[in-house]
N, C-alpha and C positions, 0 to 999 in steps of 0.2 A: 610689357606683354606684346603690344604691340611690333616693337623691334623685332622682340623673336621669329612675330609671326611673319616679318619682311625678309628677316635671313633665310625662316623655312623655303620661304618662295623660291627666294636667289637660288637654295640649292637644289630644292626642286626642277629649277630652271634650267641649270647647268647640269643636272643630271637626265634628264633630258636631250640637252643639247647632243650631250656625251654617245647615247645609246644611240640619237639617229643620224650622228656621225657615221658610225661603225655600221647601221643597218646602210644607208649611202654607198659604203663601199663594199658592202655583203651584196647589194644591186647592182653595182657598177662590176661585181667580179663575176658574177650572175652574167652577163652577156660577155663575159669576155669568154667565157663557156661557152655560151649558146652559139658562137660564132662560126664554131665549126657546124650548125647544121644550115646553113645558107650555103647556095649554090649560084654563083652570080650566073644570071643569063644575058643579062646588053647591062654593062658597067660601062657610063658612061660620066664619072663623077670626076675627068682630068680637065672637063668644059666649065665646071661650074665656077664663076666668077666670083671674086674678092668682092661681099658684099650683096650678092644676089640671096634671093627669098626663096628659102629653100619649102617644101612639103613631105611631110613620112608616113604613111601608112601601111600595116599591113591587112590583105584584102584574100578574099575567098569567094569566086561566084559571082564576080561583081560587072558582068561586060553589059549590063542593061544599064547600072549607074555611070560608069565611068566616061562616058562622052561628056555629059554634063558636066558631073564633077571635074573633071579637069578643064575644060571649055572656063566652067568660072572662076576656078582660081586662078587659071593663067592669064584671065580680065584682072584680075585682084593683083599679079603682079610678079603669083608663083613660079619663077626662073623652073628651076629643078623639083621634079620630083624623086623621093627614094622611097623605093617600093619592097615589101616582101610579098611574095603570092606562094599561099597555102594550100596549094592541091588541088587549084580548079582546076575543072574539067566542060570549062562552059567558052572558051575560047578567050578569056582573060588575059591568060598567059601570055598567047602570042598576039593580041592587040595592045598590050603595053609594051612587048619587047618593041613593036614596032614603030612606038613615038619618042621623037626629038632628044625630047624633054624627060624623060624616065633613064633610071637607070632603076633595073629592074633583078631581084632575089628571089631565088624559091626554095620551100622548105616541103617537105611531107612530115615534120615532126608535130608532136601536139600542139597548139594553138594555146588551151588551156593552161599547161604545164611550161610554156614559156610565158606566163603571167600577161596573155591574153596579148600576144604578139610582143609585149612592153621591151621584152630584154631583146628581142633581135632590131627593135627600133634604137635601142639604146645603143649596141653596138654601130648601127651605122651613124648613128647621130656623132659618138665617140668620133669615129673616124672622117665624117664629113660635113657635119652641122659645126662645130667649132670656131665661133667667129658670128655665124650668121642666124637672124632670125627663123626661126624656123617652126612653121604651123605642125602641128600634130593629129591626126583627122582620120576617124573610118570614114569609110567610102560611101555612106549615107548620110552625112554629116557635111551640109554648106553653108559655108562660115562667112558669117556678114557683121558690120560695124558701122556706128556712126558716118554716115558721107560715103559708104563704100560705093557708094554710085558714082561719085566724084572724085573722090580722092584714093588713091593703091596703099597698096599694101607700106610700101618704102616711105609713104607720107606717114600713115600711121607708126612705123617702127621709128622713123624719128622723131615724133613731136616726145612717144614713150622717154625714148634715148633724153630728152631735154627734159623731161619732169622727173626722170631718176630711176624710173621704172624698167625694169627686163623681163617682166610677162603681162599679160592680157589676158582676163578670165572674160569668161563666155557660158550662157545657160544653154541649154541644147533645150530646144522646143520641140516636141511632138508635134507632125502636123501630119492633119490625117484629111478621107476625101467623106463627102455625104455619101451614106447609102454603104451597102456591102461592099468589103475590099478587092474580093473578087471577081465584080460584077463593075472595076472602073476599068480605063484600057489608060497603057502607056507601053509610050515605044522608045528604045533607046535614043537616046541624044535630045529629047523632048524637053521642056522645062518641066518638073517636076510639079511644081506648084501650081500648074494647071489641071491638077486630078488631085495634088495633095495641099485644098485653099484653108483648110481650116484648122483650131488649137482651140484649146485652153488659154482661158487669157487669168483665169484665178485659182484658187486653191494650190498655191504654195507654200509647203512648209520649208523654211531657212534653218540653219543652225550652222552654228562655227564650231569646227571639232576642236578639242583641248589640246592632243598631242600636234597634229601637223601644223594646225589652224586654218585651213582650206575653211571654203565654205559648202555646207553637206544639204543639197536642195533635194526634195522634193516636190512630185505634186503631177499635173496635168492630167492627161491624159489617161495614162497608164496607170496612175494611183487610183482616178477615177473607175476607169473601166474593168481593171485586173486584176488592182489589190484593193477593192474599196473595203474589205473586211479586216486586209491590214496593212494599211498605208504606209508603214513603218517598212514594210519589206519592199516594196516599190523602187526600182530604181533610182539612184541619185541622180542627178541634170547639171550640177557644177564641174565644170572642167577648165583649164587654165591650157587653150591649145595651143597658144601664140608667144613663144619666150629667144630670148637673145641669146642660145644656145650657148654653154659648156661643158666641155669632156667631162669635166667633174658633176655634172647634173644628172639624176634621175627621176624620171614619174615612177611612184610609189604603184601606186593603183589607175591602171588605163590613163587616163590627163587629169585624174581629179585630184591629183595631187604630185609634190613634187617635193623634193629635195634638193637643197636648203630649203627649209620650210620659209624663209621668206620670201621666195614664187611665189608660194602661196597667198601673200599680201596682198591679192587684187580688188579691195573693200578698203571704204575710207572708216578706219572707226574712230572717227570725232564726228559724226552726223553728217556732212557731207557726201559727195558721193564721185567714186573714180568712172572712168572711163570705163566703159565694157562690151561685149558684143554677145550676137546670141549665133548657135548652131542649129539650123534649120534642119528637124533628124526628117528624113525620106524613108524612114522602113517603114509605113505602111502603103505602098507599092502594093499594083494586087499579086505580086508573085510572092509575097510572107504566108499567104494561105499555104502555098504549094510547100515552100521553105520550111515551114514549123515545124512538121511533121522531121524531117531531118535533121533539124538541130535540135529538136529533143532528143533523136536518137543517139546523136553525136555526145551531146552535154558538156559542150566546148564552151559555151559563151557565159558560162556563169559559177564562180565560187562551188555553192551550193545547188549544183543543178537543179537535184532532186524538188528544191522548193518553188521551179518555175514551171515542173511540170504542168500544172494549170493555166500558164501563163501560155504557153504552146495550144492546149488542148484549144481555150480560147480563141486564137489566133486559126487553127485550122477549121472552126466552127463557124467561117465567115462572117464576121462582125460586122457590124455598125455601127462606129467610133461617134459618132453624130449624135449630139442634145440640144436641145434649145439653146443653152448656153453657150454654146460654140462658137466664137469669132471667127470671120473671114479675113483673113491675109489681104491688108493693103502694101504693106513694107515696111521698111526699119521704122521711118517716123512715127510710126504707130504702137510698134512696138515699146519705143520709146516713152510716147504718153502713157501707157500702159504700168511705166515701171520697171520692163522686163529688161532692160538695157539701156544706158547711159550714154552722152556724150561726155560728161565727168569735164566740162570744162574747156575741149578740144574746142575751139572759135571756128 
């Protein structure tokens, strides 16, 4: 009986394997489509060095984050940026064309309907991440690690490279300000986490999906305050931004998952515990009040828009993200005792 029930598995397994073969390259043909709606505006990817850290995102509306964001990944180590921009009209466009370090896309096509920018990333990745580490990140999203105070990004992609690893998973934390969101001030190029000092340090729910094997978080903030009635719908928080790029690679869904599903292996499962880092997410910013109302209109940023409806109305209702419970932001090491991310080992 037993035997049977081992062979079930194996062909379970292998069939499996089989189907997300083929979805792999159903997504890898997927941007080779999409490639015709990019428009390069400053392609500057003939500079980018054998071995440099690359960064991809695509972005919409983003010139109050982006001083920052880019300020600290290029502390971290980020050589090149590759960028898509999606139809701002906030003067985005031509403040990326005009750095270094960008080579910069533009689309006016759906956002949604290219799987949430994923396939136009993928095609640059295709063509210019091949070889090289390369972070994957919105632009409210700043990506920290064990010692990133100290040690870059090229420290980390090697010690990975010496333990056998090719990606780096990451929880994206919610961090929000005291008091009404649109009643805090922030000016571009500011550090973020001087208006946005606090989180959730508890109420996470884990689970490891069956098909990819990623691992499927919820919890914090958001579950708390948006979906406390059904936390099951609340946003995931697992994402895997940081991998040792190849042409043949795909992110399934935004960075929480990926293909070869063994990217997704960023979990020790013998009780131990791997290395990890966390995404510090910056959208509560007090310009989300103004924002909601238009990306509900839009219904770009999610699957099932319809069911975040409330999740906007909330947001344009000028909140107060703030409980008793609420942790203030000291830094990694704390997040660390916390749980929320790992040194897995790195000395």
């Amino acid at each position: 009986m037993r035997e049977w029930q081992d062979r079930r598995a194996r062909l379970r397994d292998l069939a499996m394997a089989y189907r997300l073969r083929w979805k792999r390259r159903r997504l890898l043909f997927r941007a080779l489509r999409k490639r015709r709606q990019l428009t390069p505006v400053s392609d500057r990817t003939a500079g980018i060095a054998p071995g440099a850290i690359l960064a991809a995102m695509t972005v919409r509306n983003e010139a109050t984050r982006l001083p920052f964001f880019l300020e600290h990944h290029r502390r971290l180590g980020v050589a090149h940026f590759l960028v898509v921009d999606n139809g701002s009209d906030d003067g985005t466009r031509d403040y990326l064309a005009a750095q270094a370090d960008v080579s910069l896309w533009s689309t006016q096509a759906s956002y949604r309907l290219s799987r949430f920018g994923v396939d136009w990333l993928t095609w640059l990745q295709i063509r210019h991440a091949h070889g090289h580490w390369c972070l994957t990140l919105d632009a409210d999203e700043i990506f920290i690690y064990p010692y990133h105070d100290t040690r870059d990004l090229r420290a980390l992609a090697g010690w990975l490279e010496r333990q056998g690893h090719a990606s780096f998973g990451a929880m994206m934390l919610d961090m929000y300000p005291k008091g009404p969101l649109a009643e805090q001030t922030y000016a571009s190029g500011d550090d973020p986490f001087r208006t946005l000092q606090w989180f959730d340090s508890g109420n996470y729910m884990i689970q490891r999906k069956p098909d990819l094997q990623n691992l499927w978080i919820q919890g914090g903030v958001r579950a708390r305050r948006f979906f406390a009635g059904n936390p099951r719908r609340a946003p995931t928080m697992g994402k895997t931004p940081f991998v040792k790029w190849n042409r043949r690679y795909a992110y399934v869904s935004s960075t929480h998952s990926l293909l070869p599903r063994r990217l997704n292996h960023v979990y020790d499962t013998e009780g131990g515990e791997r290395i990890s880092g966390i995404l510090l997410h910056t959208k509560f910013l007090p310009e989300v009040v103004r924002r909601s109302g238009e990306e509900k209109h839009r219904q770009e940023h999610f699957a099932n828009s319809r069911f975040y409806d409330s999740y906007y109305d909330t947001l344009a209702g000028n909140p107060d993200l703030w409980c008793p419970q609420s942790r203030r932001f000291t830094g990694w090491r704390q997040l660390e005792a916390m749980g929320l991310m790992s040194r897995g080992g790195w000395p």
